[in-house]
N, C-alpha and C positions, 0 to 999 in steps of 0.2 A: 645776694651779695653783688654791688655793683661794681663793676670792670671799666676801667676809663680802656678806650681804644686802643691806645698801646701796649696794653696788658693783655687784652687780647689776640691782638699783633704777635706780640712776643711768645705768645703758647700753641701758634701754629708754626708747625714744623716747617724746616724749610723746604722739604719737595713738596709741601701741598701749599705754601704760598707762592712754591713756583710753579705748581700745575695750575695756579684758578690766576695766575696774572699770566700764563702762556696764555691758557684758552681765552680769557678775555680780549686778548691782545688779537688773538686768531679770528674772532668775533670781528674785533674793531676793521681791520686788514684788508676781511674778506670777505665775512655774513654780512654785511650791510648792504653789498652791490644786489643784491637780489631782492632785496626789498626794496630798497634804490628805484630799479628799474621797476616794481610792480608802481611805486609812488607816480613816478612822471608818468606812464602810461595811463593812472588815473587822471593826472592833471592836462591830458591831453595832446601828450608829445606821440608818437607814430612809434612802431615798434622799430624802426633803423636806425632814428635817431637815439635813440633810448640803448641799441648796441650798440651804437657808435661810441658813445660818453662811459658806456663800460668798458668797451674795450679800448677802451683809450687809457685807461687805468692798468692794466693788465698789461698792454705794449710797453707803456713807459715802465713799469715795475721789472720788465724782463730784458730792457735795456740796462739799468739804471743797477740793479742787481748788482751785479760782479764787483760796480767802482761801491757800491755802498758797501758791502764786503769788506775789499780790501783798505776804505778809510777807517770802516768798525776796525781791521783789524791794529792799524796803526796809527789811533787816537792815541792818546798820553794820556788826557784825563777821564776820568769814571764813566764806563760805558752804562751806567747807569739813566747818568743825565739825558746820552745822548738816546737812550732809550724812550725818557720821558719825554724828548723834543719830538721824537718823532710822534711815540703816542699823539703828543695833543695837535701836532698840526695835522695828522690823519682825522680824527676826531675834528678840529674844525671847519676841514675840507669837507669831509663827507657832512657835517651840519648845512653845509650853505646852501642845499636839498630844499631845506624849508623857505629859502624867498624866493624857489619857483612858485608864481602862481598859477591858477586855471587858466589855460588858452596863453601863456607865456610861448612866442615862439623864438623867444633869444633864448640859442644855446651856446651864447661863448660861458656863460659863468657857470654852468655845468662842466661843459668840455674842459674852461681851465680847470675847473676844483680837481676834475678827474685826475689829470696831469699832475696838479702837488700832488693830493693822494697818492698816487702810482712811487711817486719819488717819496715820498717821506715812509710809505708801509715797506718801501724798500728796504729800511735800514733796519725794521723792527725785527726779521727771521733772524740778520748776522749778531745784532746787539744780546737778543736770548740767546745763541749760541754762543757767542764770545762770552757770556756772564756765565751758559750752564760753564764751560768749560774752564774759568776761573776758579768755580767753587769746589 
């Protein structure tokens, strides 16, 4: 018997479509910097520089934290959206990975990506919380 997608969708419960889109989301945030860093180390980059673009991510996220917070907290419209915006610009930040090439030693467009990343996976811990704490 075939299942169009959304009928699918609808017969998973909702704490287990909200554990397997947390952990994805935790995935996207944070599991990527580690391979990240194993990538450009392949492609040539030194191990300080390769810290540096990590934790450039991390700094900015641990700034950026608190104000993302307190705007999740006092949106007006569906924190869902702003869920998804961050999602995808996390995800297209940490993509731009693939047009380092071998022996590339410009690292602004690493260093920037790092930077949105940091600020956009900012918003994704209060958005899950404000949405668990909705339902």
């Amino acid at each position: 018997m075939d299942y169009p997608t959304t009928d699918i969708l609808r017969m998973l419960s909702p704490k287990i479509a909200f554990l397997l889109v947390s952990f994805s989301l935790g995935e996207l945030g944070d599991g990527l910097n580690i391979f990240q860093g194993v990538y450009l180390v392949g492609m040539g980059w030194n191990e300080g520089s390769v810290g540096i673009a990590l934790s450039l991510m991390g700094l900015t996220a641990l700034v950026i934290q608190p104000f993302a917070g307190d705007w999740v907290d006092k949106a007006t419209f569906d924190r869902r959206i702003f869920l998804s915006c961050a999602a995808m610009v996390t995800a297209l930040s940490a993509s731009a990975i693939l047009l380092v090439t071998e022996g590339n030693q410009d690292r602004v467009l690493i260093f920037s990506t790092k930077i949105i990343e940091g600020i956009s996976a900012s918003f994704i811990g209060p958005c899950v919380a404000a949405l668990t704490l909705a339902t």
